[in-house]
N, C-alpha and C positions, 0 to 999 in steps of 0.2 A: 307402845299402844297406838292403836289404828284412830286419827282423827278425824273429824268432819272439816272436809275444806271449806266448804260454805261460811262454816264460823268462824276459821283461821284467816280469809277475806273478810267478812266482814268485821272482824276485831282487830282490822289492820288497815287504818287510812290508804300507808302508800306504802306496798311490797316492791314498788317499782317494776321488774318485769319479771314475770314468773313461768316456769316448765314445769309442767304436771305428764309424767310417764306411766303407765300401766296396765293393765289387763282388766276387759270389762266384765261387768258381775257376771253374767254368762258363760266365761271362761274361753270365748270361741277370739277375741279381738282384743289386738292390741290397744294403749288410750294412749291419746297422744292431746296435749293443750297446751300453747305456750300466748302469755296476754301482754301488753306493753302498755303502761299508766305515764303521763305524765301530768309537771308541773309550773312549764314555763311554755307558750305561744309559742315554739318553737316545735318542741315534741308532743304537743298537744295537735301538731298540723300533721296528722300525719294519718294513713289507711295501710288495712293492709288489703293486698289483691292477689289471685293466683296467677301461678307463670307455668309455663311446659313441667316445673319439677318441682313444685315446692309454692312457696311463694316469696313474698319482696313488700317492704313499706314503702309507702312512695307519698309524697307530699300531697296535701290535701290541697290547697291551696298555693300554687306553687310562688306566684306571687309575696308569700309570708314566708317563706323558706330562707332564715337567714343564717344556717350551717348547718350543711347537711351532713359533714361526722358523727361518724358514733349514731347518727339515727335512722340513717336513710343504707339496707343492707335486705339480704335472704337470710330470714328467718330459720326458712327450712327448705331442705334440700332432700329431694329421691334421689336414691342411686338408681343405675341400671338394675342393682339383682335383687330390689326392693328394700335395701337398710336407710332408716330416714335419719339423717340428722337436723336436730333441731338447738338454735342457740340465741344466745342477746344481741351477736354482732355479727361482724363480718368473718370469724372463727367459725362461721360454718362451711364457709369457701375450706379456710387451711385443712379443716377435716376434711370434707369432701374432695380435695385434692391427694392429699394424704392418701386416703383409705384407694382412691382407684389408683395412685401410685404404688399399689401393696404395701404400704404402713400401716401403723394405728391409730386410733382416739387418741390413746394416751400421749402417745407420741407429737403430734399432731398437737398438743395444747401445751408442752414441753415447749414449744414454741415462741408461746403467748401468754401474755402478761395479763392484768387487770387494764380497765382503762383509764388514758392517760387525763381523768376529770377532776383535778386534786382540787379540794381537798378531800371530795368523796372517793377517790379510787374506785367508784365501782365495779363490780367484781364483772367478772367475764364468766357466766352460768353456760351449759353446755349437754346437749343429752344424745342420745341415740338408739333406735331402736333396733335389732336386727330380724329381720324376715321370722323365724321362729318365736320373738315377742320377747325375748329377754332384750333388758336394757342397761343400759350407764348414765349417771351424771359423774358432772363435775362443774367445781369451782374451783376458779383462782381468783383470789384478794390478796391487797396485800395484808402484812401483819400489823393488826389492830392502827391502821393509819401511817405504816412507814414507810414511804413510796419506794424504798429502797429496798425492801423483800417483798418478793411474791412466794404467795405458799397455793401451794396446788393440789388438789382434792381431787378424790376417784373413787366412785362408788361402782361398783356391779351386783347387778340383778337379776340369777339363773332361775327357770323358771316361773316366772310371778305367779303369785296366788290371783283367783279368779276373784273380783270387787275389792283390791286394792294398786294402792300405787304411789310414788311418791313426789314430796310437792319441794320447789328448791327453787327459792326467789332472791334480788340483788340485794333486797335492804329486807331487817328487820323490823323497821319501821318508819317513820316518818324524823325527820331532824335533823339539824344541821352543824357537822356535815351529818352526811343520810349514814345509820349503823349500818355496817353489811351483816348477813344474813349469816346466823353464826351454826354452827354444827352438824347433823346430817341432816340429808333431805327428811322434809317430814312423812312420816308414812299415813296413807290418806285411805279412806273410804272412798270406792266406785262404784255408786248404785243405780245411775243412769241407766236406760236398757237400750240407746242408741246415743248420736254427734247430738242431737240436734236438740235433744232434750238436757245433755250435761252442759251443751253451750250455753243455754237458756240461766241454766243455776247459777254457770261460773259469772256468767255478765251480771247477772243480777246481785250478787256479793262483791264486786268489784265495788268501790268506793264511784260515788256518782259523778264527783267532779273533778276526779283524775283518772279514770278509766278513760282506755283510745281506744285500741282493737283487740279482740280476742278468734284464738285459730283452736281451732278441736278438730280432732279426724279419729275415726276408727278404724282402723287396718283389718279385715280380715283375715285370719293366719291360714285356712285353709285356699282362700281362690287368691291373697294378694289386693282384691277390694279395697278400694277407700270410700269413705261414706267422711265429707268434708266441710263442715260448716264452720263461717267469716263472719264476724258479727263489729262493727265500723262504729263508733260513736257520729264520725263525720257526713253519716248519709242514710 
């Protein structure tokens, strides 16, 4: 059953980072939104900005920057023939590398494990969209806290229906350690009718005092278009 993300955010302190993929109610554009929340002066220092392909977090303060692992990466990445990957870490490079090396996604996360933050293992979330608008997620976590298996998740999405999509974040919820995000992506309601108005929703449902930055874009499928809105807590 198709849900309301707004209410999935707002009945969720701290999703930790999350990827929203899918087709906007108009059925002409792909959706694309991936947000990053934190909870310690460290990952709370951070923005995101755009770069030639994609974009990049980069410290807000660079000064308070006292480990930049794990939080300082490209988000998202264009290829040359328009397929966008989007992810929590630096596994968007392996992909990205991957795919213009003639590999795959899947292959490419075969790779790569969960990260190494024990005792939360947070999971390594992962999406992709390809120029015709169908998409993929994945997760890797490990199993239910045993840093010594990773289990690796793959979903595909031919076709997408026009005003849906779905939503696939690091944690469940709030706790410690943080639950990881258990089952499939949720499947979501897109009723936005452009970036700038679904940005406006997703920020405003985000939790007030863990929300950092939030990225939205809509793809065009017909001309390749991006319509790109960056929404910063830090500025």
């Amino acid at each position: 059953m198709t849900k309301d993300l707004s209410a999935l955010l707002k009945g969720n302190p701290y999703p930790g980072r999350g990827i929203v993929l899918g087709r906007s109610a108009g059925g002409g554009k792909a959706a694309v939104a991936y947000f990053i929340m934190g909870r310690s002066v460290n990952s709370r220092n951070r923005i995101f900005e755009e770069t030639e392909d994609g974009i990049r977090t980069r410290a807000y303060d660079e000064s308070k920057m006292t480990d930049p692992s794990l939080i300082i990466y490209h988000p998202v990445r264009v290829l040359p023939d328009g397929t966008t990957v989007v992810t929590n870490g630096d596994q968007t490079d392996t992909v990205r590398d991957a795919l213009l090396a003639g590999g795959s996604f899947e292959g490419a996360l075969r790779t790569r494990c969960f990260e190494p933050d024990g005792p939360n293992w947070t999971p390594r979330i992962s999406g992709l969209v390809l120029p015709d608008g169908s998409y993929r997620l994945s997760i890797l976590k490990s199993l239910e806290g045993d840093s010594a298996c990773c289990c690796r998740y793959f979903f595909e999405y031919e076709a997408p229906q026009a005003g849906r999509g779905h939503f696939l974040s690091t944690y469940e919820g709030d706790g410690s350690p943080l639950p990881s995000f258990a089952g499939e992506p949720r499947p979501v309601a897109l009723t936005a009718p452009d970036a700038r108005t679904w940005a406006e929703e997703l920020w405003e449902s985000l939790n007030g005092g863990n929300k950092v930055s939030l990225f939205v874009q809509f793809i065009d499928l017909a001309s390749g278009e991006r319509d790109t809105v960056i929404l910063n807590k830090n500025q």
